[in-house]
C-alpha positions as CSV (number, residue, x, y, z in Angstrom):
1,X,-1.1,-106.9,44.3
2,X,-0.9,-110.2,44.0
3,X,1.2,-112.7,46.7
4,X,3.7,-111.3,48.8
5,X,7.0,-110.6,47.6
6,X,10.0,-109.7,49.7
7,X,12.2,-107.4,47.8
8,X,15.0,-106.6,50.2
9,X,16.2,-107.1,53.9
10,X,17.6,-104.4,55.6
11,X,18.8,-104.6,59.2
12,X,18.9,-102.3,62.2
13,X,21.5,-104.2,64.3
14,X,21.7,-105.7,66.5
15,X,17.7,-106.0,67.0
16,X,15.8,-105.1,64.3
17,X,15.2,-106.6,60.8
18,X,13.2,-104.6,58.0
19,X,11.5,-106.5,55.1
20,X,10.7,-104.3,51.6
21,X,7.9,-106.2,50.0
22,X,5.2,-105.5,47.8
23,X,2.9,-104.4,50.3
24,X,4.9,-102.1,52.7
25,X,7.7,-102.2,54.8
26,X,7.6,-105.0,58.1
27,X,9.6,-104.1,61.0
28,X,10.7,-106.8,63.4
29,X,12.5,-106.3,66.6
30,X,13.3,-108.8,68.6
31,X,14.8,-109.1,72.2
32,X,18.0,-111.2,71.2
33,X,20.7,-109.8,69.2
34,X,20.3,-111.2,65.6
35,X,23.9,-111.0,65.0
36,X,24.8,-113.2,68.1
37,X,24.6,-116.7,67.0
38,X,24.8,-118.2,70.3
39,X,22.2,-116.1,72.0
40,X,19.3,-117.3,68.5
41,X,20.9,-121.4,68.2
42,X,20.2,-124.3,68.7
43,X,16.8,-123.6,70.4
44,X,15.3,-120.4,68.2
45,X,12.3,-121.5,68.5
46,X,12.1,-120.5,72.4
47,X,14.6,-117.8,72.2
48,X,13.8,-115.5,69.4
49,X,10.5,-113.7,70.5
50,X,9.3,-110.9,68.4
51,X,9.1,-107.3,70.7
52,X,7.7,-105.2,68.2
53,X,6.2,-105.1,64.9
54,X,5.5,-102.2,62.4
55,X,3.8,-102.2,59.0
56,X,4.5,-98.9,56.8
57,X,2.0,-99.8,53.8
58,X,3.6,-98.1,51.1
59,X,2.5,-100.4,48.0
60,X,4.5,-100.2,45.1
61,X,5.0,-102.3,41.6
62,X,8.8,-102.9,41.0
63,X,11.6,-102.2,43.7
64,X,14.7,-101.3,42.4
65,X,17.8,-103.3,43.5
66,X,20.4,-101.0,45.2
67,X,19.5,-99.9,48.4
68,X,21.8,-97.3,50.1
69,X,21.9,-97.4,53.7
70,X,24.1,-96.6,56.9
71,X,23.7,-96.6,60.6
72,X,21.4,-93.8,60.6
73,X,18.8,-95.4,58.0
74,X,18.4,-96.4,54.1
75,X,16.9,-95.2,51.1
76,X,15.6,-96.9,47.6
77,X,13.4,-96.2,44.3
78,X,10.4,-97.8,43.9
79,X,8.1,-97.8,40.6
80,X,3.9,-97.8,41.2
81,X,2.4,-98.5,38.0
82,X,-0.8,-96.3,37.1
83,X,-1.4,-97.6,34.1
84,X,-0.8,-100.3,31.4
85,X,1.8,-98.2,29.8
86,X,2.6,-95.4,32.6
87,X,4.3,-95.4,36.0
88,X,5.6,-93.2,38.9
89,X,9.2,-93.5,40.4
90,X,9.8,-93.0,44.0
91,X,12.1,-92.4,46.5
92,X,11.7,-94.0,50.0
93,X,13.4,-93.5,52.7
94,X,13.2,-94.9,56.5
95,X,15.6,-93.3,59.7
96,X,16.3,-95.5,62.2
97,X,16.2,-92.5,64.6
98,X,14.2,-89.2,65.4
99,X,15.0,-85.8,66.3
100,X,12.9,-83.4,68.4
């Protein structure tokens, strides 16, 4: 797998940020509003706090650079290499919400 590689950013405003890399999918939420400047600056350091954190490992080889999202959630192709010559093509896809 190699180092870590951050593919894509994807955010679930106002709280939550969500990394594609290489070796999953990191959720952040925080408790500050990452879209309110003057809630995060000058002193970040004491007011951004991570709440939460999920890890979806879902490894895969190459991500593919359109993502297609909304406020509901986002979806993208991803390639896992099984061989030297062959691969698979996926399509992921993350809500941002549930339904019972």
């Amino acid at each position: 797998m190699g180092p870590l590689k951050v593919f894509d950013a994807f955010g679930n405003w106002p709280y939550c940020i969500h990394l594609l890399s290489n070796y999953g999918i990191f959720v952040y939420c925080f408790s500050n509003e990452l879209n309110n400047r003057t809630a995060i600056f000058p002193d970040y350091k004491d007011k951004v706090k991570i709440e939460e954190k999920l890890i979806l490992r879902l490894y895969f080889d190459q991500y593919y650079s359109e993502i297609a999202g909304n406020a509901f959630g986002y979806a993208f192709i991803t390639r896992v290499n099984t061989s030297s010559l062959t691969f698979d093509t996926y399509l992921g896809a993350v809500a941002f919400y549930q339904g019972t």
